[in-house]
N, C-alpha and C positions, 0 to 999 in steps of 0.2 A: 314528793308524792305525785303521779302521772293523773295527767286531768282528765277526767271522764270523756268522752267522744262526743262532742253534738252533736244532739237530734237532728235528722232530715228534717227537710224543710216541708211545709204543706206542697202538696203538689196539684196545681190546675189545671185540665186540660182544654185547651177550646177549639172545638169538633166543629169546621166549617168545609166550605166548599160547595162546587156545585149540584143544584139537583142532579140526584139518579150517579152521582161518583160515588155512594156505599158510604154517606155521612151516618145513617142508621145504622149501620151492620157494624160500623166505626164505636159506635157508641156502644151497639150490645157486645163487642167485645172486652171495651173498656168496663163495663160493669161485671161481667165473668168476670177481670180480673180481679176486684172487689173494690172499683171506682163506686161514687156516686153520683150516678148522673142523673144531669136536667136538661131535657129538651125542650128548644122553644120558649125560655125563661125570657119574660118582656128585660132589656138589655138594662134597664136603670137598676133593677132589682138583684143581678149579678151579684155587684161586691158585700153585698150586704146578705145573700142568701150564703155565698161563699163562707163568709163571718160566721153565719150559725149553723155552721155542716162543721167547722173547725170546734165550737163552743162544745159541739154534740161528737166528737169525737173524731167525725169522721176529718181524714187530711189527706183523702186523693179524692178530687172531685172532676169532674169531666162536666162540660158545657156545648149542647148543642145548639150553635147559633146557624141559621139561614140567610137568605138572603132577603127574604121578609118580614124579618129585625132593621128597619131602617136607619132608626136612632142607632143602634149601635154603628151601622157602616159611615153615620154622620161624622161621632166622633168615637172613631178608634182608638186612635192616640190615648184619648183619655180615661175609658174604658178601662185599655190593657194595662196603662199605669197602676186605677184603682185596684185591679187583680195581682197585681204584680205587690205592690204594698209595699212600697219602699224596701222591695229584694227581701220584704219574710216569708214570701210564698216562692214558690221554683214555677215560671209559666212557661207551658209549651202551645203553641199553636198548630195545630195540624190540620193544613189543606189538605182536602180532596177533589182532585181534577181527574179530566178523561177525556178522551177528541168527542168532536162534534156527535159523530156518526157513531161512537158507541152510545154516548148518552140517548142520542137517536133510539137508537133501536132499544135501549132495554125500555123506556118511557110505551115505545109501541107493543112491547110484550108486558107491560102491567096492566097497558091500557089508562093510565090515569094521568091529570093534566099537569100541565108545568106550571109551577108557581104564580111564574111573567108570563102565560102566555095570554097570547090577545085571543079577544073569541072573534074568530074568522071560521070561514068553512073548510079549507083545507088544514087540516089538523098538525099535520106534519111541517107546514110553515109556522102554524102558532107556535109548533116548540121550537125549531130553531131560532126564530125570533125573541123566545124568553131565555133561551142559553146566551147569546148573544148579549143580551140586556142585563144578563146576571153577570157575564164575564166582566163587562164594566162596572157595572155596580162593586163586585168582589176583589178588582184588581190591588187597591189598598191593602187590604186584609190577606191576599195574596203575599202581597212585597212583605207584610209583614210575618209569613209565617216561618217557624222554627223547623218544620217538617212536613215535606211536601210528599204526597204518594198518588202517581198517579196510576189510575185504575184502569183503563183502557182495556188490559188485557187478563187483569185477573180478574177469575173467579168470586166468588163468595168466600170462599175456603183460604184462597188463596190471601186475600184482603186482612182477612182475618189472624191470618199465620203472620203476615209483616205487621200489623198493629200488637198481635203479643210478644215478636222480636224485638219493636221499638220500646211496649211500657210492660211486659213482662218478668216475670220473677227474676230473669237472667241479665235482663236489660241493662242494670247497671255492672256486669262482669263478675257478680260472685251470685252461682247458683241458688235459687230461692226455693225451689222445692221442698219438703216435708217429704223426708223419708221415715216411715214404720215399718219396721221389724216386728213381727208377732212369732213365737214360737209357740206351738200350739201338737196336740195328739191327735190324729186322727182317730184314735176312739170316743173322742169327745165332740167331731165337728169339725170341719174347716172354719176361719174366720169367714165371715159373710160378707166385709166388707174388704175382702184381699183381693190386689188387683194381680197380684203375681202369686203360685203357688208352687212350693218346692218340695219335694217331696226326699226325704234323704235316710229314707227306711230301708235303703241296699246296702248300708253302711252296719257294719259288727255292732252290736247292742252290747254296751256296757249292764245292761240288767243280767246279763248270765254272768257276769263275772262277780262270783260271790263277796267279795270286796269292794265291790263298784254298785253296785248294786241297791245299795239305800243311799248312796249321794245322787245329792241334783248335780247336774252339767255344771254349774257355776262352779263349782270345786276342780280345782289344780288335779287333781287323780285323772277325772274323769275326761275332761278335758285333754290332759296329755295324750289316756288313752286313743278320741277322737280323732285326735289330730296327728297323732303317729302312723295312720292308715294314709298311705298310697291316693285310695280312691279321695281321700275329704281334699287332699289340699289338689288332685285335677278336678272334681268340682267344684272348690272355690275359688281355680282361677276360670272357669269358664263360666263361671257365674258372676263371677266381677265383671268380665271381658263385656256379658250378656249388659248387665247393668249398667255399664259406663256408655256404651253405645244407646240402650232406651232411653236411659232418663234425659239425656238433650233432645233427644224430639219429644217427649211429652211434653219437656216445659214449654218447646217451640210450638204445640197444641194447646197451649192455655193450662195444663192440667200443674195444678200449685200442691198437691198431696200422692204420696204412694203409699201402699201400705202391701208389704211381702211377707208372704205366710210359708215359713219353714216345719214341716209336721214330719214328727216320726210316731209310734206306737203310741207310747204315753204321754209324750212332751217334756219328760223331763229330764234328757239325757242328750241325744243326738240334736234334736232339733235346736236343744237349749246354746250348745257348743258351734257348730254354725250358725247360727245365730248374729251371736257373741262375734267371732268371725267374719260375719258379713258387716257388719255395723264398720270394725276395726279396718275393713277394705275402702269402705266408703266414707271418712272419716267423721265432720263432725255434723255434718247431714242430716244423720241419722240419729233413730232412738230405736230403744229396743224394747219389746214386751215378750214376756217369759207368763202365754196365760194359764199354762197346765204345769207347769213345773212342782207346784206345792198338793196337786192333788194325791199323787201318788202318798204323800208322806201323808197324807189328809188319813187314805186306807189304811195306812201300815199303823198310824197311832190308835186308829179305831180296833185291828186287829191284835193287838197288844192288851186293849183295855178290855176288848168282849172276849178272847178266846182263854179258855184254860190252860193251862202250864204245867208239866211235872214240877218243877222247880220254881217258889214265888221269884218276880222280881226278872224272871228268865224270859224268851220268846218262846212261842210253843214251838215245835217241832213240826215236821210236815206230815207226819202220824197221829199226831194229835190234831193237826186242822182238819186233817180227811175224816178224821172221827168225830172233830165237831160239826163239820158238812155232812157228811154221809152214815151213822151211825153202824154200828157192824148189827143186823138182822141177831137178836138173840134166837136156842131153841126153840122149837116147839115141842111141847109133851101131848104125846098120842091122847091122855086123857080130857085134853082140854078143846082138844079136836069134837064136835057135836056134830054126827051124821043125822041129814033130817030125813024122817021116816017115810 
């Protein structure tokens, strides 16, 4: 018998670096991703707060330390050990660095002071003077970290795109995304929450085909039928094509969910069959939801049970519905006719 796979291991992040290198924007990354972070947690309190984030379920936690955490830059060493747990947690350290003269200037477009700086009058000397003070203070924790990003020249955006390449869905080489598949009618509503929508109502309707016609798409007829047209399989490859190209940049945007909305008429025929289709392109990624599929059959059992029949036990006929819709106007007799005087 093949032994079951081991669990990952809890995973820690410790979110350091210099002021103003994007240690925050670091963080609200890592929590998009669905980390738990703590900033600023007094440094003795760490392994033990880490303990009941794990008790409590959660096992990716992220740790925002500074450089005015003393105790912790005193003793590192034994710190990252306690986090580290005798190799049952997985610890990554990531510094954040940037040159002088960026941290420079963005300190002077927030306008707010630097951790270390000394209170002097020229401003612009206190901060370099507490970058300077911090680069020492930090070099330890430096030497020690597992991942270094310096920031210099990116963005906000850009920061944020290489920390969810590092601890993102894909991070570890097998795509993590949530793919949904909704198959749905447009005469019932697009899904509300579909980030793609596909419309595939130029495609031959299996509902005129009087043999096809009360199956849902999950059925082998219907289906064949589908999928024998020309047009489904060049939109299924130019729909793969589309797909295999978006979904690595979204996940490379943080986005851990997709949900795609395939609608024809009713939903229970076309859409259902590409669908089916898309999923089987995308392998095991995906799932699939068929939300209109059972309504049609929902009307046709209701019109069986209300409408009349020449025949018990039979369908009515399409002269017999128009007659239970529309009633054929009987005579009128002239004497029933009352002219008012």
């Amino acid at each position: 018998m093949n032994a079951s796979p081991s669990p990952k291991k809890p995973l820690v992040v410790v979110v350091t670096g210099l002021s103003g290198a994007g240690r925050s924007t670091a963080l609200r990354s890592l929590e998009d991703l669905g980390f738990f972070c703590i900033d600023n947690l007094p440094t003795v309190l760490a392994p033990e707060a880490v303990a009941l984030c794990e008790k409590g379920g959660m096992l990716r936690v992220a740790l925002g330390i500074d450089v005015r955490v003393r105790a912790f830059l005193g003793e590192i060493g034994r710190t990252l050990e306690k986090l580290e747990n005798g190799g049952q947690r997985a610890l990554e350290v990531l510094f954040l660095d940037a040159s002088d003269e960026a941290i420079l200037n963005r300190f002077s477009e927030t306008r707010r002071p630097h951790a270390l700086a000394a209170s002097t009058k020229d401003g612009a000397l206190a901060v370099l003077d507490g970058v300077q003070m911090e680069r020492q203070r930090l070099a330890p924790l430096r030497a020690r970290a597992t991942r270094l990003f310096d920031t210099t020249s990116l963005s906000v955006h850009d920061l944020r795109r290489l920390v969810i390449s590092h601890f993102g869905p894909a991070s570890d080489g097998a795509g993590g995304m949530s793919i949904r598949i909704v198959s749905f009618g447009f005469k019932y509503g697009a899904p509300v929450d579909a980030d793609l929508v596909l419309d595939v109502r130029f495609l031959k309707n299996p509902y005129f085909v009087p043999t096809l016609k009360h199956l849902p798409g999950t059925e082998p007829p219907v289906a064949e039928f589908v999928m024998a047209q020309p047009e489904t399989t060049e939109f299924l490859g130019k729909t793969l094509d589309l797909l295999k190209y978006v979904v690595p940049k979204y996940e490379r945007e943080g986005k851990s969910y997709l949900t795609i909305g395939v609608g024809c008429t009713g939903g229970r025929h076309r859409s259902v069959v590409v669908a089916e289709a898309i999923k089987k392109g995308l392998g095991s990624a995906a799932t699939v939801l068929h939300r209109d599929v059972g309504k049609g059959e929902v009307a046709l059992f209701q019109t069986r049970a209300t409408t009349p029949s020449a025949v018990p036990g039979e369908i009515a006929t399409h002269d017999e519905l128009a007659a239970e819709i529309s009633p054929i106007p009987q005579p009128v007799s002239e004497r029933s006719i009352k002219v008012p005087r």
